[in-house]
N, C-alpha and C positions, 0 to 999 in steps of 0.2 A: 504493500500500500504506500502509495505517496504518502511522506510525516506529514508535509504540509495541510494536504485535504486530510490526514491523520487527525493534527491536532485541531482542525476546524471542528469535526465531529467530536470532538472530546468536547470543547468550549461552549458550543452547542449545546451540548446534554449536559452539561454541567449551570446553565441557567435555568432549565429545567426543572432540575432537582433529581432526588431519587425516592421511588417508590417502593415502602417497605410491602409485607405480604399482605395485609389487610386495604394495599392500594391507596394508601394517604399519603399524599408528597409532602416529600421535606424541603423547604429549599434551604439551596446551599450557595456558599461563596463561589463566584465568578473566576474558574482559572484563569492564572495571569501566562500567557504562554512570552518563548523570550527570558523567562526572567527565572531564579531560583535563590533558596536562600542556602548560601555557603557557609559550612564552619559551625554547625548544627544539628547534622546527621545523628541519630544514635544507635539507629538501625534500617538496615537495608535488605529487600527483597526483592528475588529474581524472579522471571518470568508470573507479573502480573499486570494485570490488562486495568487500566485507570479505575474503573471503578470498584474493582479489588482493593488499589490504594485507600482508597475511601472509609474499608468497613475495616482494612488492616490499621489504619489509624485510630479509631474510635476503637479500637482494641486495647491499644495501646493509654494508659492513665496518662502517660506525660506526652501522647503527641499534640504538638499544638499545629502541626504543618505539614506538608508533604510537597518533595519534590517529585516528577514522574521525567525518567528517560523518554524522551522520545524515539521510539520505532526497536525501542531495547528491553520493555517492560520491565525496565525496574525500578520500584519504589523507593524512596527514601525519605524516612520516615525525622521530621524533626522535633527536635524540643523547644523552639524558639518559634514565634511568626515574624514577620519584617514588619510590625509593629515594635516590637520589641527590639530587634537590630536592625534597623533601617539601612545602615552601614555595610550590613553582609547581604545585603537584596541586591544582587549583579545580574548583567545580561549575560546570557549564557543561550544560545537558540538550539541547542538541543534537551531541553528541556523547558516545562511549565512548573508552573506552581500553584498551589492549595491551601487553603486555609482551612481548618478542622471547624463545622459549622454547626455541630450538635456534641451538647455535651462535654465540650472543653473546661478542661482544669483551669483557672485561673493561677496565672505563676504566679508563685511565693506563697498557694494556698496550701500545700500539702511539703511535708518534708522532701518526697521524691521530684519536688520540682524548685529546686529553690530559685530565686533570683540575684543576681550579681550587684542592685543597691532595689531601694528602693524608688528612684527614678526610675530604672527598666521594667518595674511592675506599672509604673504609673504610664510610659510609654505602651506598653500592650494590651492594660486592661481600662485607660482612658477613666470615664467619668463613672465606669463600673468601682472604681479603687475606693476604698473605706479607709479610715485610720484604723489603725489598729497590730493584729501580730502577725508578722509573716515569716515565712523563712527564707534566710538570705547568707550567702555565704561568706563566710569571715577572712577568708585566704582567697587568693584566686583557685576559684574553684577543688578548695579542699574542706577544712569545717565545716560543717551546717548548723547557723544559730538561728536562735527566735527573735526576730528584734520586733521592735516598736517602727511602724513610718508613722509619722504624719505628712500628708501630700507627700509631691514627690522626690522633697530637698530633704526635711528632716528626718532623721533617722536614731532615736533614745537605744543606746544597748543593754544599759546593765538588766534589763528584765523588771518587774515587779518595785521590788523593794528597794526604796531609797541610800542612797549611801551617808552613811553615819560620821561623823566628824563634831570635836566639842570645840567651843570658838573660845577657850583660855589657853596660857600658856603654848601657844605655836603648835597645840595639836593637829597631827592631820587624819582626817578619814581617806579611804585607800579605797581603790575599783582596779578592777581587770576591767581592759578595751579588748576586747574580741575580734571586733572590726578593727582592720587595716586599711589605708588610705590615704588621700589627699584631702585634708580637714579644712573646710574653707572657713564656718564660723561655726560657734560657739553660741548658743540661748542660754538664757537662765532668766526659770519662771518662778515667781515667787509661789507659796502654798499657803501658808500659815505663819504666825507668830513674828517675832522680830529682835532683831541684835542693838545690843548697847554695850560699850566698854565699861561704863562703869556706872555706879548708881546714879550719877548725877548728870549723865549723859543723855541727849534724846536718842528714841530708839529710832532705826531705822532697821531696812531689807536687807541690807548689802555690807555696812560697816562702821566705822567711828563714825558719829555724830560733833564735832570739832567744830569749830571759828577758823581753826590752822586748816583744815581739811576743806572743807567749802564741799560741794553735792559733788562729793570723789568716791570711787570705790574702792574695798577690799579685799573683794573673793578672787581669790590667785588660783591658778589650777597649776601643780609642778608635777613633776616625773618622779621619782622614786629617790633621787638622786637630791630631792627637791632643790632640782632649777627649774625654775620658771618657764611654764610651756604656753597658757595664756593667762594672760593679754602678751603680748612679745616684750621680753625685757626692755627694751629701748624705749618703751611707753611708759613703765613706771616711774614714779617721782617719789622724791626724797623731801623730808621739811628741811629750810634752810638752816634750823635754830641748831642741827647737831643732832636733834630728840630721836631715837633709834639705831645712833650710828651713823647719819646720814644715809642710813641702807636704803634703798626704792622698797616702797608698798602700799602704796596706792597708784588713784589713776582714773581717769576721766573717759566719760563717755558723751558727744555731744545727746541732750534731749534727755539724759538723766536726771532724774531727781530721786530723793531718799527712799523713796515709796511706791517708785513705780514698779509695776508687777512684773515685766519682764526686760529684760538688757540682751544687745548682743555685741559679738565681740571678734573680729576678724581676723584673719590669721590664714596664711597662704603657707605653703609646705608641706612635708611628708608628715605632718606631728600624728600620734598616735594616741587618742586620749576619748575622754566618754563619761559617764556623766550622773547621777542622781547624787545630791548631797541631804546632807541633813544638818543644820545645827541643832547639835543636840542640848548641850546644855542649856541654853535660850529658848529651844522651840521654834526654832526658825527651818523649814522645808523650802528647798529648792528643787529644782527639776532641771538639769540641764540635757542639751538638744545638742547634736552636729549636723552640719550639711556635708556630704560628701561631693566632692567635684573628680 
């Protein structure tokens, strides 16, 4: 058979639909002939005529796609649509492509499909995406964790429960980041309660309530090592009078004031970091967010 007039009759019956045994159509997505999506594959089968592709897919929990050989009947079956990588959607004319149109998994709904951030779940599954927990993997494509999105920038790891920290004496409270990445900001939402240094101090969300200080902040996020990972060292400020050492630890944010519920905080580079706090011995709950880029 000519591919050509091949893949006309495929394209054809595929706006159609397909008729299960009770004679009810289903309709289905529009093959895109030309085109396939590359770098995707998870499994491939020989000698099947297109609309075999079809029900071998809906077999399959994580197919969200199908490429078809042309005039070679072979299927290949992806876990990705080019919603989700637009990027790997190349011409290629010996082959079409599919879209899985009943019954798809939503990525990052189940462990066996996880997704690579939580932007590629918001890229594939559009206005369908909810806040909430998905799974998403913490390595390139090795760990599988549970995280939090919200939309399709932020991304909360540590799970559940907040991370615990007392605001005396230079305590710090401590988190494993899971997620690996390129950390572009930093949130932090307030919950509850509030910090004062000292009885005679007004309370605020965030830090010293001062005259010296003026509407600055104090919540530092460091590494282990504790150096300062954000706000970026070169932002914090020191008081002139000497009082601390002259050490930096605080630091401004334009549009902040004492009270306002949430801040954010920028920061470009590889940093590795994540996020619920707690001040515990004041009662103060924070929430912190990343965006991955």
């Amino acid at each position: 058979m000519n591919p050509k007039l091949w893949l006309a009759t495929v394209f054809v019956m595929s706006q159609i639909g397909i008729l299960n045994a009770n004679r009810q159509c289903h309709v289905i997505e529009s093959s895109i002939g030309g085109m396939s999506l590359r770098g995707h594959v998870f499994k491939m089968y020989r000698d099947q005529l297109p609309d075999e592709c079809f029900h071998l897919c809906e077999e399959e929990v994580t197919c969200q796609s199908y490429n078809v050989v042309i005039g070679q009947n072979i299927c290949e079956l992806n876990n990705r649509t080019k919603e989700a990588r637009p990027e790997d959607f190349m011409p290629d004319q010996r082959r079409f492509y599919m879209k899985r149109s009943r019954n798809r998994v939503p990525l990052g709904s189940i462990k066996e499909l996880p997704a690579k951030t939580c932007g590629e779940i918001e890229a594939s599954e559009g206005n369908q995406m909810a806040d909430g927990k998905y799974w998403i993997y913490s390595e390139e494509n090795s760990e599988v964790i549970e995280a939090h999105c919200k939309g399709k920038f932020w991304q909360k790891i540590n799970g559940e429960e907040p991370v615990c920290f007392g605001t005396k004496n230079n305590q710090y409270g401590s988190f494993n980041m899971k997620k690996s990445g390129r950390v572009k900001t930093m949130k932090l939402i307030h919950r509850s309660g509030s910090v004062h240094c000292n009885d005679k101090s007004i309370l605020s969300y965030w830090g010293c309530i001062n005259p010296r200080y003026g509407e600055n902040l104090m919540t530092i996020i460091t590494d282990t090592n504790k150096k300062t990972i954000l706000p970026p060292a070169e932002d914090l400020k020191a008081l002139p009078s000497g009082a601390f050492g002259n050490k930096p630890h605080f630091y401004s944010l334009p549009g902040y004031y004492r009270t306002i519920s949430a801040t954010r905080r920028c920061r470009y580079g590889t940093d590795r970091i994540g996020w619920t706090a707690e001040r515990k011995t004041t009662a103060v709950k924070l929430v912190l967010m990343c965006m991955h880029g």
